[in-house]
N, C-alpha and C positions, 0 to 999 in steps of 0.2 A: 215979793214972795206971795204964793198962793196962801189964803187962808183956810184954814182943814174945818169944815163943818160936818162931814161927815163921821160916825162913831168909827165905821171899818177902818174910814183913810185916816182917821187916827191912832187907832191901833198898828195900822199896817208902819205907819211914821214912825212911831216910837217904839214899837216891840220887834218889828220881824225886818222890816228892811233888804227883802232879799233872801231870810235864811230860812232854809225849806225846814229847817228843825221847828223854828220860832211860830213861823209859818204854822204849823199843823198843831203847836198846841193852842194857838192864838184862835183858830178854827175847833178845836175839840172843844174847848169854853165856851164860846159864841153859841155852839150847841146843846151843851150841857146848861145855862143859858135861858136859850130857848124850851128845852123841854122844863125848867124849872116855873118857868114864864104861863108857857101854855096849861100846867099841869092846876096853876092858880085860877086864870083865866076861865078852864073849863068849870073850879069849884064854885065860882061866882055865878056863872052861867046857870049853874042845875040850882043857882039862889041858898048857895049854904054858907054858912059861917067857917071855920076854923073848927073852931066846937061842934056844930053838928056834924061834921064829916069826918072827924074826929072817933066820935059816938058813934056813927056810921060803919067804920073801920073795927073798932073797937081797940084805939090805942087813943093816948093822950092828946090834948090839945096842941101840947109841948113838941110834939112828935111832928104834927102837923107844920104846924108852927114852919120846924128845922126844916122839913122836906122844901117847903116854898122858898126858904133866906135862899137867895142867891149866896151867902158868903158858906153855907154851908156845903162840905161835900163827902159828903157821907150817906147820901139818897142812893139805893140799894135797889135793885134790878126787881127782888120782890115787893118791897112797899110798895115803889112804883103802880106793879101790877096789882094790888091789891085797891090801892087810892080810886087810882084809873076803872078799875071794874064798877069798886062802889059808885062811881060816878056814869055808869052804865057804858062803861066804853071799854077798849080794850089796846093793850099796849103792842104794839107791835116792833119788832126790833130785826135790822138787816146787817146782814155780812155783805159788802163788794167791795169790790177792788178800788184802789183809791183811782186808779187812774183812767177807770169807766165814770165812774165821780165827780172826776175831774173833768172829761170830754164831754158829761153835760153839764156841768157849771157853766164851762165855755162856752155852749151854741145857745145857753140859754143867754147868757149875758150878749153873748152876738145880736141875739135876735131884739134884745130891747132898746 
């Protein structure tokens, strides 16, 4: 038996196995996820604490805090944009079709 070291083919093992429902929410997390990830990563980047970017914002530390838990999910489209600005950047958000999405997933993975 293959050993699973990777995080996805772990996921994909035990949660979805085929089923295109499982499938897409196993991908919506992965993403939600990520932008929880990145949105930490950049506060480190501009050299701020929790607390100063916090102060920054003008909400609690606590606040801050909750937005980065990965277990949290109740990070809201405006905080986001608000964090993200303080941090001199800017969020951007798209509508497409899942299965334009999908046809670059694929030729990207083809091509590596």
């Amino acid at each position: 038996m293959k050993t699973l070291t990777d995080a996805t083919e772990i996921m994909e093992a035990l949660f979805v196995q085929g089923d295109p429902v499982a499938a897409a929410r196993v991908e919506a997390e992965c993403k939600r996820l990520h932008l929880i990830d990145t949105l930490r990563v950049l506060r480190e980047k501009a050299g701020l604490t929790q607390s100063e970017l916090a102060r920054k914002v003008g909400v609690t530390t606590a606040r801050i805090a909750r937005m980065e838990d990965p277990d949290y999910e109740g990070q809201s489209v405006h905080d986001l944009q608000t964090v993200v600005a303080a941090l001199g950047m800017e969020l951007e958000l798209r509508i497409v079709k899942k299965t334009v999405a999908r046809k670059r997933r694929a030729k990207t993975a083809g091509a590596a």
